[in-house]
N, C-alpha and C positions, 0 to 999 in steps of 0.2 A: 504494500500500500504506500502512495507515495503522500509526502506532507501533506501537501495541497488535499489530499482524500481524507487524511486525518483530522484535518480542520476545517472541513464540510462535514464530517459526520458529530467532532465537537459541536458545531455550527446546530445540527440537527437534535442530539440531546439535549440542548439548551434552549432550545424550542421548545421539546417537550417536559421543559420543566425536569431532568434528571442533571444538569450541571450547570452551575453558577461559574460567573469567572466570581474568584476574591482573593485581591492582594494579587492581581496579573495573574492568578493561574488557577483555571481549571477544578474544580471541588464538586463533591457529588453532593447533591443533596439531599433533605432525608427523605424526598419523594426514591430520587435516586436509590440509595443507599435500601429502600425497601425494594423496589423496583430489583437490584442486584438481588439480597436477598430471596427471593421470591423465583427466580431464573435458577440461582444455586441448588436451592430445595429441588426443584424441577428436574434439574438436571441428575442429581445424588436420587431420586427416583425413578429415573431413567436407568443409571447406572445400575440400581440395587434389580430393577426387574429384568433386563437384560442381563444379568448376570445369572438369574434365576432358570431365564429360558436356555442361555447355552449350555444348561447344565453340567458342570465343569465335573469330568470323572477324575475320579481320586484312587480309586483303586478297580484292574479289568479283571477278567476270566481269559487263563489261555490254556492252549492247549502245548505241552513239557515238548518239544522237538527235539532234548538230548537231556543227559542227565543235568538237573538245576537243583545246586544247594541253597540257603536260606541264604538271603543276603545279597546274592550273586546278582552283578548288572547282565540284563538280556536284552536282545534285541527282538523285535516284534516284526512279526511278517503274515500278510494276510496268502493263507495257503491255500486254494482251493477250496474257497470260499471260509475258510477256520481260520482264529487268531494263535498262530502259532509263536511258542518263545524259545529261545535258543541262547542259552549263555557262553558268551565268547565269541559273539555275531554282532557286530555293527550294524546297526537300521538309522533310519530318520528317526524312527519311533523306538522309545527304549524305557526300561522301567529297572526297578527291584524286585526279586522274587522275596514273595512273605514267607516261603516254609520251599522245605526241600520236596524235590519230584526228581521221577523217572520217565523215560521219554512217552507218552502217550497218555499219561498220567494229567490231570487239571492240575493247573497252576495261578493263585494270586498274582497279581502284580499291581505293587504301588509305585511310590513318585514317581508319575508318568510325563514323559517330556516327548514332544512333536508328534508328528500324524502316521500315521502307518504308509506306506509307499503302497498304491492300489490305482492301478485302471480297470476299468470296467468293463465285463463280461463285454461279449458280442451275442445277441438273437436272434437267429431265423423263425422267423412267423413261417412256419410249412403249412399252406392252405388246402384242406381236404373237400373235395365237391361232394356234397351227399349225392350228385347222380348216380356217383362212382360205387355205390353201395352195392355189396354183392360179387361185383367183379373181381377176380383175381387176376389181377393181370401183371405184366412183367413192368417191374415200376422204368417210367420213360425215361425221358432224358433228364429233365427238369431235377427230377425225384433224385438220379442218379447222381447227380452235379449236387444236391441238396446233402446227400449220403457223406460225399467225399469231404467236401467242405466243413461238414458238421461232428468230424472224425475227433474224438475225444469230449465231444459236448455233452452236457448231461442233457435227458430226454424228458420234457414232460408234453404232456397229454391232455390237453383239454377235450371234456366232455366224450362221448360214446363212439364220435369221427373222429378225433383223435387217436384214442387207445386203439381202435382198429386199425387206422394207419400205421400207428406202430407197430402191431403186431404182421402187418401182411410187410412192411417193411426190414422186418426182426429183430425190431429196437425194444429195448423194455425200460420202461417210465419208471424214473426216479420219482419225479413228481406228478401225482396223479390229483391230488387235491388242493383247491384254496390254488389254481394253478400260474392265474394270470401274475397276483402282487407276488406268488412265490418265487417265477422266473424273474420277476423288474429283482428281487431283492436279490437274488442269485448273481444276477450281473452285474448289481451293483457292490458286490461281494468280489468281484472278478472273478466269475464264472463263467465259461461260455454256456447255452441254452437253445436244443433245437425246439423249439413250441411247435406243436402238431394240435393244429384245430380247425374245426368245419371253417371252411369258405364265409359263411352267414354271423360267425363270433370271432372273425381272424380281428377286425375292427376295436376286439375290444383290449387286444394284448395292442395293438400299434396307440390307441388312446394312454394306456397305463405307463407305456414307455415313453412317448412325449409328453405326458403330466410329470415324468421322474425327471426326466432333461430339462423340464423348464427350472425345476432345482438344484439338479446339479451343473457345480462346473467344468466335470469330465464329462462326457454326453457317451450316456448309450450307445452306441452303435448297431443298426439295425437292419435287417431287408425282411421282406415278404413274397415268399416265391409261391406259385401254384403248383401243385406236384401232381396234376392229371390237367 
């Protein structure tokens, strides 16, 4: 801000009655002086509930990646879609183990410093026609390029055209229920997820992934292919 703006907006409190000049300089008056008061309160409750809603974690749940004695600094890594710890691992994300573990084992972990290192799953929405009902047929191209792509994904299934796709496909559904928020949170875990749903419900996994990307600042990454 340059003088000239500092002494236009003096210019302007002293309009509204928050500064007197006395004795050449500038004083707040007790309109003022309330006026401050009253912005500070506002603010220190600002502070206090925005502190409330980021809910600042103090202590996680992981899961042991190698033997962790009590004490011991770990580093944190999200593994397939699990928060795993590892002492003698450098992360962004790092804590103290509360009690000792063996690798597979749960594990405490307090004073927790930085964010864990995670990008986010990728989704293919596989749309099933209900015409296709019935048919055994040799999956096409589409379906085939769907297959290759989607090689280590984990599978879920929405509704009745789903699970039958995966089965005439020879995939079997991790996730079968509560499917749609399952897969967004899966990916947002850094999961990859092939979603296998009717043509007529495909709409509602592409709505729930762009409602998730409108919040996050890693974005989903997403297609929707037709597999007949």
């Amino acid at each position: 801000m340059t003088v000239q703006g500092c002494s236009d907006y003096a210019h302007g409190l002293e309009r509204d009655g928050l500064l007197a000049m006395v004795d050449g300089e500038y004083r707040a008056t007790k309109r003022g002086v309330e006026f401050l008061h009253d912005r500070l309160v506002d603010l220190r409750s600002f502070v206090e509930r925005a502190r409330r809603e980021m809910a600042f974690i103090e202590t996680t749940a992981a899961m042991a990646g190698n033997t962790i004695r009590n004490g011991n600094h770990v580093g944190l890594f999200m593994e397939d879609g699990v928060l795993v710890a590892f002492a003698g691992r450098s992360s962004p994300s790092s804590g103290v183990a509360v009690h000792d573990a063996t690798k597979g084992e749960l594990l405490a972990v307090r004073t927790l410093e930085g964010i864990v290192a995670l990008r986010p799953g990728r989704i293919i929405i596989g749309r099933v026609s209900s015409r296709d009902a019935g048919r055994r047929a040799v999956p096409g191209a589409a379906a085939k390029r769907v297959l290759r792509d989607a090689d280590g994904f984990i599978v879920a299934a929405l509704d009745v055209g789903g699970l039958a796709a995966a089965k005439e496909l020879g995939l079997k559904p991790r996730i079968e229920f509560g499917v749609v928020p399952a897969a967004v949170e899966a990916a947002e875990r850094g999961v990859n997820v092939l979603l296998l749903a009717p043509e007529e419900r495909a709409i509602e996994a592409v709505q729930a992934i762009e409602a998730a990307n409108a919040r996050l600042e890693d974005k989903i990454p997403y297609e929707s292919v037709a597999l007949s």
